[in-house]
C-alpha positions as CSV (number, residue, x, y, z in Angstrom):
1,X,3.4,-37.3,-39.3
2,X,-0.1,-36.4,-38.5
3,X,-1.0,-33.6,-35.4
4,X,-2.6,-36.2,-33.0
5,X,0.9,-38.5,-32.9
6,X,2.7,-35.6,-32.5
7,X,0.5,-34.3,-30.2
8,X,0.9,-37.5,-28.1
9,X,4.4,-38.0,-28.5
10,X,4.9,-34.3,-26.7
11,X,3.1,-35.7,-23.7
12,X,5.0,-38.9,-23.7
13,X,8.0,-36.5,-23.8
14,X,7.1,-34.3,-20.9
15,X,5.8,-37.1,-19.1
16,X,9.6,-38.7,-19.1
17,X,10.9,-35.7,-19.0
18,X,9.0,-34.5,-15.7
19,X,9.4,-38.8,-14.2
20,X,13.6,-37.9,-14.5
21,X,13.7,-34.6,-12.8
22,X,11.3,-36.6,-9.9
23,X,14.3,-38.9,-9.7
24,X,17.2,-36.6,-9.6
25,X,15.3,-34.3,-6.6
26,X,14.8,-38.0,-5.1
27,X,18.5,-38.5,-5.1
28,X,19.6,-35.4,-4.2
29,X,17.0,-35.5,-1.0
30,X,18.4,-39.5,0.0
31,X,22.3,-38.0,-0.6
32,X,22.1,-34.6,1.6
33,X,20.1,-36.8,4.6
34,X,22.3,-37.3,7.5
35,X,23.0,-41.3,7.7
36,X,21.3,-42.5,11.2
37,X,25.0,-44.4,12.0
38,X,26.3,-40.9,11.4
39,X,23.9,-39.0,13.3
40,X,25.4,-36.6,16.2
41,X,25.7,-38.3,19.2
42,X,27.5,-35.4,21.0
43,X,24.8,-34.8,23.2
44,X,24.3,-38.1,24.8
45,X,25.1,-38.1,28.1
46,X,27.5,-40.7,29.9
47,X,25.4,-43.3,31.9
48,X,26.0,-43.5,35.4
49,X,27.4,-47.2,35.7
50,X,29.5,-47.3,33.0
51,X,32.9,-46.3,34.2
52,X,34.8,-47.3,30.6
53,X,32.8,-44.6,28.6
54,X,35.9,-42.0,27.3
55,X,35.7,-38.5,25.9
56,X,37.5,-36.8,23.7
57,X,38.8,-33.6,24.2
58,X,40.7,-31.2,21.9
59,X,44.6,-29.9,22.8
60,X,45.6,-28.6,19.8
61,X,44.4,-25.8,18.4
62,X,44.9,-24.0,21.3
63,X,41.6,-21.9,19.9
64,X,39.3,-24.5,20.3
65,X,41.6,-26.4,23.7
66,X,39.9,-27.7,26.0
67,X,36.4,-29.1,24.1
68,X,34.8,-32.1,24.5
69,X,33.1,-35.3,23.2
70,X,31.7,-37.7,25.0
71,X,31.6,-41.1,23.0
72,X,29.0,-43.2,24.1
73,X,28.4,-44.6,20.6
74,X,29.5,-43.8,17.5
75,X,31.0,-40.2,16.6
76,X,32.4,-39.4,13.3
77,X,35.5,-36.5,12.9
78,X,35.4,-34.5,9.9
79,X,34.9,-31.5,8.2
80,X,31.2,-32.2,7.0
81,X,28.3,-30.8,8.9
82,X,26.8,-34.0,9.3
83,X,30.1,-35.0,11.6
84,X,29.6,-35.4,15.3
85,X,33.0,-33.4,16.3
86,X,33.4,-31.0,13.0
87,X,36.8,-29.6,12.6
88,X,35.7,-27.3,9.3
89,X,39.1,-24.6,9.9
90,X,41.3,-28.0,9.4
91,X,42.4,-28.4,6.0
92,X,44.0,-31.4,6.3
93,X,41.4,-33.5,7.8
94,X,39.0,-35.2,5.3
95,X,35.4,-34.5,4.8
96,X,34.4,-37.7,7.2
97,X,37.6,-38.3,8.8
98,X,37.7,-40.6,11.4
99,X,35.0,-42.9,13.2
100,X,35.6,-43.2,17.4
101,X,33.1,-45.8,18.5
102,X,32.4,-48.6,21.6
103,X,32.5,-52.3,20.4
104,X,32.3,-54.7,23.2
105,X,33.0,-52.3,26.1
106,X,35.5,-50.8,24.3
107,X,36.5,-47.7,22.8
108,X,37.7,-47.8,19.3
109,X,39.5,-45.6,16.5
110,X,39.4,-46.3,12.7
111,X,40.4,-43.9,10.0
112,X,37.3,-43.9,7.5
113,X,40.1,-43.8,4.3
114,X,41.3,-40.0,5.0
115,X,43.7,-38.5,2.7
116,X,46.2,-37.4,5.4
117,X,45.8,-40.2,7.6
118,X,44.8,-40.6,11.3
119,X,47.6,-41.4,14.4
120,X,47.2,-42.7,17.9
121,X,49.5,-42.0,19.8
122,X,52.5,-41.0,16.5
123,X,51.5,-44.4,15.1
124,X,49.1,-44.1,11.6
125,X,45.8,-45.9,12.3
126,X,45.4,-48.7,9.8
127,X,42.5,-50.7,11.3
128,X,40.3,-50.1,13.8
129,X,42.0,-49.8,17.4
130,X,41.3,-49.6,21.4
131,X,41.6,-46.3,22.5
132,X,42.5,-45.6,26.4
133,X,42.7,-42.6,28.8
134,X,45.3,-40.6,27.8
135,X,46.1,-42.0,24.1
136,X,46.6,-38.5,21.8
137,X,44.6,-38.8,18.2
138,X,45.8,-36.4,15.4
139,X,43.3,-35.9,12.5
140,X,45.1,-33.2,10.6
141,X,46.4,-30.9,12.4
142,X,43.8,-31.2,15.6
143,X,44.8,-33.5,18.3
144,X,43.1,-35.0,20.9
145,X,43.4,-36.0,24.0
146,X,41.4,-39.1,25.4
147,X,39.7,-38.7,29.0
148,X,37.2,-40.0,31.3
């Protein structure tokens, strides 16, 4: 082959070459992003008419007793950072657990397809399901307690 196609077939080369490692840093940006339905809503504060809203707060560890979370829309219960109650000294609760969220007025469970399962009130969450005051969630070994 003569020097100028080689020549050219280098930059075509590089070019491709430099267009896939543009790609992979584009996935890996889109894949560590926080998804907005998954953003942390622990912060949101309960509105003043709204006497169904429900917290969540911790009983078991007895290290981290007596926490809460207020749901007012969607929190996700996991290990990851990215979850709005993060349980990362859990072993037995999945990486994005659990999703508690309000449909229609009410407060829901669902188990997002965890390993070790989630359970309301001793019962293994299989579908989403109504939460009310008092009901006990176990993601691993962490329970909660739900309050007003």
């Amino acid at each position: 082959m003569s020097e100028p196609v080689l020549t050219v077939l280098k930059f075509c080369f590089l070019a491709l070459l430099y267009l896939f490692l543009f790609r992979v840093v584009r996935v890996v940006i889109s894949e560590t992003k926080t998804p907005p339905d998954q953003a942390p809503a622990a912060a949101a504060k309960p509105k003043r008419g709204d006497r169904k809203l429900l917290s969540l707060r911790i009983v078991e560890p007895t290290a981290r007793r007596g926490e809460h979370v207020a749901v007012s829309d969607d929190v996700t219960v996991g290990r990851a950072g990215g979850c709005t109650l993060v349980l990362a000294g859990d072993d037995f609760v999945s990486q994005v657990h659990a999703r508690v969220f309000r449909r229609d007025g009410d407060t829901m469970i669902e188990d997002l397809g965890s390993k070790n399962g989630t359970y309301l009130n001793g019962e293994r969450v299989g579908e989403p399901m109504p939460l009310r005051k008092g009901d006990r969630i176990q993601f691993g070994e962490t329970v909660a307690e739900v309050v007003r």
